[in-house]
C-alpha positions as CSV (number, residue, x, y, z in Angstrom):
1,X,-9.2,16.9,14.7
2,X,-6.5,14.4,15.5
3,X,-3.9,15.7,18.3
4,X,0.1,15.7,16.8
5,X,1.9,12.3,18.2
6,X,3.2,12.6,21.3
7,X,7.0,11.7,20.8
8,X,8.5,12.3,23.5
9,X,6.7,9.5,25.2
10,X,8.6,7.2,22.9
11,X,11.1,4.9,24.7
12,X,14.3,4.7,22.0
13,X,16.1,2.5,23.6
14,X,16.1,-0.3,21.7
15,X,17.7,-0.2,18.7
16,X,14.8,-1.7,17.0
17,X,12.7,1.0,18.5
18,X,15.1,3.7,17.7
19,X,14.9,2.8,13.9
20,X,11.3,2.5,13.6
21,X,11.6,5.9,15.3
22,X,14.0,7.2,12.9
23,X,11.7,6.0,9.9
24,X,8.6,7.7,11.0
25,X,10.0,11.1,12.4
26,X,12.8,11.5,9.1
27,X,11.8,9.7,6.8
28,X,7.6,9.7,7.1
29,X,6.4,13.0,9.0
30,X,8.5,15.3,6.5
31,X,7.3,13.8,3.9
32,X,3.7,15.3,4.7
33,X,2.3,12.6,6.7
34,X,0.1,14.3,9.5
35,X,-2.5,12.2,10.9
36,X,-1.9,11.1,14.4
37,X,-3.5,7.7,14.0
38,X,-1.7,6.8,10.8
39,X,1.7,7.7,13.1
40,X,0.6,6.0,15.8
41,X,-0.4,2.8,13.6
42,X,3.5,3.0,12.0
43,X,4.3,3.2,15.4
44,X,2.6,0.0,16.9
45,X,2.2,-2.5,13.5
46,X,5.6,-4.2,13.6
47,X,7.1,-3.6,9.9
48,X,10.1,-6.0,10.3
49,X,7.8,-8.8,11.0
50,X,7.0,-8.7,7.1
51,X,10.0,-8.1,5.8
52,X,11.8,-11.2,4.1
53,X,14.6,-12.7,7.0
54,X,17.4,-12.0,4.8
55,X,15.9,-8.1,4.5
56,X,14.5,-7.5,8.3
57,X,17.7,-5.3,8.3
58,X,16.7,-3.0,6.0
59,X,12.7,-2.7,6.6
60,X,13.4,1.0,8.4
61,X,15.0,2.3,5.3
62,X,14.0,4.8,2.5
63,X,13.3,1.9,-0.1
64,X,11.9,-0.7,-1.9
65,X,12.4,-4.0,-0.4
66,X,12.3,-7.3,-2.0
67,X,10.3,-9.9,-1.3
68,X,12.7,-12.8,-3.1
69,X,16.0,-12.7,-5.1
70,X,18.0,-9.7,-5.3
71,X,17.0,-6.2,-4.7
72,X,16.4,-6.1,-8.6
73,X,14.6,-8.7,-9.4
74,X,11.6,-7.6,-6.6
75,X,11.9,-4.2,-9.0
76,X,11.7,-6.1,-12.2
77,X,9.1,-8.2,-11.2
78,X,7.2,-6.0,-8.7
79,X,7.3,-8.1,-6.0
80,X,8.5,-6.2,-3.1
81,X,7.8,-4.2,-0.4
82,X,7.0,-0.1,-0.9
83,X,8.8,2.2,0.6
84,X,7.7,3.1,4.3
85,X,7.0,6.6,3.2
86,X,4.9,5.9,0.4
87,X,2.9,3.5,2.1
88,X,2.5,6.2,5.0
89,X,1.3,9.0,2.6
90,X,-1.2,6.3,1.0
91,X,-2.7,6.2,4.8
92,X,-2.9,9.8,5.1
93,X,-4.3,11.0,2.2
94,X,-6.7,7.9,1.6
95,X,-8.2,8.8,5.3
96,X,-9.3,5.3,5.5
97,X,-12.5,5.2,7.4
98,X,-13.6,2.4,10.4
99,X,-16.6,1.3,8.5
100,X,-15.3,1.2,5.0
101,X,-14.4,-1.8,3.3
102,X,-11.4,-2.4,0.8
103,X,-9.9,-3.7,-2.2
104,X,-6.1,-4.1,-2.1
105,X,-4.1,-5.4,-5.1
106,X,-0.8,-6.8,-5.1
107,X,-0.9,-7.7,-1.8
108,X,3.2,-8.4,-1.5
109,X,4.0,-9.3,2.2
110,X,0.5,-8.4,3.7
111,X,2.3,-5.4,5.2
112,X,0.0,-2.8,3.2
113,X,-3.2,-5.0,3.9
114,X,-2.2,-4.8,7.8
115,X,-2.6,-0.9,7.7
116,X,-5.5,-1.0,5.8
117,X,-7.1,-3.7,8.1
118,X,-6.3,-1.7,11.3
119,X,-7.8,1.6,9.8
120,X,-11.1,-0.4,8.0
121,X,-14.0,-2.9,8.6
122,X,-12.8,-5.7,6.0
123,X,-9.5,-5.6,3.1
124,X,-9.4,-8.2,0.6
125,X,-5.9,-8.0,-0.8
126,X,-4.9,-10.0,-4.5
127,X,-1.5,-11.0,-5.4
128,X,-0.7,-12.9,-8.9
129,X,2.2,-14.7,-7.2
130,X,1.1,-18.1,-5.1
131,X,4.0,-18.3,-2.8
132,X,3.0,-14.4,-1.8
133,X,0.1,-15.2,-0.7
134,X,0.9,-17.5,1.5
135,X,3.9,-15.8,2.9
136,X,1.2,-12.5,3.4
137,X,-1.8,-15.1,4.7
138,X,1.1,-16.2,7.8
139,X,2.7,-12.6,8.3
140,X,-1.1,-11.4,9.1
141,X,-1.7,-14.3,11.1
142,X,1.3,-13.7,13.3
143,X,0.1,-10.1,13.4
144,X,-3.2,-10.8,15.0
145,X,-4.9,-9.0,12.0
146,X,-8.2,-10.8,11.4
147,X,-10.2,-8.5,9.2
148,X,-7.7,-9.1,5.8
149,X,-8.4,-11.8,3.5
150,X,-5.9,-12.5,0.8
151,X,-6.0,-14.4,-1.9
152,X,-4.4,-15.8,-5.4
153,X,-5.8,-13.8,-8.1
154,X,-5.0,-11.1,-11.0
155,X,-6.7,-7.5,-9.6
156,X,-6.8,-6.5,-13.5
157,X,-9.0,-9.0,-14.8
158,X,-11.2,-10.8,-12.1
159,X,-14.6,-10.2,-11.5
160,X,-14.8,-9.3,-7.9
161,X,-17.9,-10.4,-6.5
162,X,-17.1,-9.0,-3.7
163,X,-17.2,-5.6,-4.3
164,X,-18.0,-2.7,-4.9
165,X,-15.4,-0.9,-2.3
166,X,-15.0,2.0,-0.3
167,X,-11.1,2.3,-1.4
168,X,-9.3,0.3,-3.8
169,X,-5.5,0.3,-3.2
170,X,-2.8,-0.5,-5.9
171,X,0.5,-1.5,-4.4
172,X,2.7,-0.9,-7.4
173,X,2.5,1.6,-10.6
174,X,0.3,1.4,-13.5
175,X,0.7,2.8,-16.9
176,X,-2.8,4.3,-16.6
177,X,-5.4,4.3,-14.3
178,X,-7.5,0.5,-14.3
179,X,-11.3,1.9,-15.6
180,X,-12.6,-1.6,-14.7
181,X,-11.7,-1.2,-11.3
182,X,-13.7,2.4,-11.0
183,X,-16.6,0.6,-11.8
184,X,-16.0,-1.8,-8.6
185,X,-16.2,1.8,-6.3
186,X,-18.9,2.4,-4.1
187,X,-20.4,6.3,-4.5
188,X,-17.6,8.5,-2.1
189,X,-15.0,5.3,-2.6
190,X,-11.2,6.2,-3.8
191,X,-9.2,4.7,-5.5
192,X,-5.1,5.1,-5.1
193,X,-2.5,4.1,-8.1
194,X,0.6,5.3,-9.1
195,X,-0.1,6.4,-12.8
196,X,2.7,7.1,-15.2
197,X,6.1,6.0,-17.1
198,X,9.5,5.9,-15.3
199,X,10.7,8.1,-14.3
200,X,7.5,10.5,-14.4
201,X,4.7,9.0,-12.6
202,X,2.3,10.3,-10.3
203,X,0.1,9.5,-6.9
204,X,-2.9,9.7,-8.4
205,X,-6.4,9.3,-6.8
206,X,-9.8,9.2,-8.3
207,X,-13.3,9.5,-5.9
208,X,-16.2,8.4,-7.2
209,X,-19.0,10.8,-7.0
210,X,-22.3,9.6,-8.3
211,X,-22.1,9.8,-11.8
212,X,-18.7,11.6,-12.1
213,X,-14.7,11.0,-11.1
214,X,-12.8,13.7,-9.9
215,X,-9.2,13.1,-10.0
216,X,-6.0,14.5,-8.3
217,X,-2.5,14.0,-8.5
218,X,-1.4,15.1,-5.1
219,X,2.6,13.9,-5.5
220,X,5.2,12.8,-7.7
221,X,6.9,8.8,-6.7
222,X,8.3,6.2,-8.9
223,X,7.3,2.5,-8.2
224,X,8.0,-1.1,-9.3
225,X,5.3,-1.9,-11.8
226,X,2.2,-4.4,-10.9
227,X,2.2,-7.3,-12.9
228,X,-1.2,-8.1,-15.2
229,X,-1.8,-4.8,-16.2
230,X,-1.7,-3.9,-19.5
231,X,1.0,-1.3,-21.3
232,X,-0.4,0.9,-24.0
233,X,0.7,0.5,-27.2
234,X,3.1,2.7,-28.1
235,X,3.3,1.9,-32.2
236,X,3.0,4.6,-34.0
237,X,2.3,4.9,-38.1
């Protein structure tokens, strides 16, 4: 069983320091986030360092963060940054394993595919958008994270030869959960999505077991929508 972090061995005098503090002790641990490693991880992985320059400022706060144009266009177009408590909750319920490989899509800054990386044997992580990919291929770099490929590509539609996964991460919402990609899980392999309409959607997680799917819906979130994935139809006779 993992041992609680040890916080008081935390030096806070930086201010740096003291807001990466302040995100994982008020924003992250109440927010159900228990497992020592996955603190210790938000700890040590710098999350500033993938932030967008002209929003390092604000990569300790409670919030989406864009990764070009205004804070609304990353909404509208789903390119930005998760909040730090999502992304931390993710980690702690996914109980990402060392041996386990995974499928990230919408990769953003490489941010997500970091945490996954330090937690796993190998991510792959998609984005749609060209200039993200190179902007997430450098922040890993500079990171020293050499287990996370990323690459150009649309997570709803390509084939994937190198799956199946172990865990399958979608970095955005969906309107429903992707049933193409729950072929690409190995038997015991998750998959993570936020699944629902704003403003009801839901953390939603589907294991593969053998034959079956067993689904929960551990907690309510909102998210910027992933782009490629379809919308159902909502005509009606």
């Amino acid at each position: 069983m993992n041992m609680p972090l040890n916080t008081s061995s935390i030096h806070t005098n930086d201010p740096i320091e003291q807001a990466r503090y302040n995100m994982v002790e008020q924003q992250i641990r109440p927010w159900n986030v228990y497992d020592a490693d996955v603190l210790e991880l938000l700890h040590s992985l710098r999350r500033e360092d993938f932030a967008p320059l002209a929003y390092r400022n604000l990569a300790f706060m409670d919030m989406e963060i864009p990764l070009h144009g205004t804070p609304e266009e990353g909404i509208r177009t789903g390119q930005c940054m998760l909040a730090p408590k999502i992304e931390a909750r993710l980690l702690n319920d996914l109980q990402v394993r060392k041996h386990e490989k995974v499928l990230e899509i919408g990769a953003g800054s490489g941010y997500m595919a970091a945490l996954l990386a330090r937690c796993s044997a190998q991510v792959l992580a998609l984005d749609i958008e060209p200039s993200l990919v190179e902007k997430a291929r450098a922040n890993l770099q500079r990171a020293g994270i050499s287990n996370a490929t990323v690459r150009q590509g649309d997570g709803s539609r390509d084939a994937l030869p190198e799956g199946p996964f172990d865990v399958i991460v979608l970095s955005g919402s969906v309107s429903e959960v992707p049933q193409d990609l729950l072929a690409k899980l190995n038997d015991g392999g998750r998959l993570a999505a936020i699944v629902g309409d704003f403003p009801v959607m839901r953390m939603t997680i589907v294991q593969r077991k053998g034959p079956r799917f067993e689904t929960t819906q551990p907690w309510d979130t909102t998210s910027p929508r992933l782009q490629g994935f379809s919308q159902p139809s909502t005509f009606k006779f």
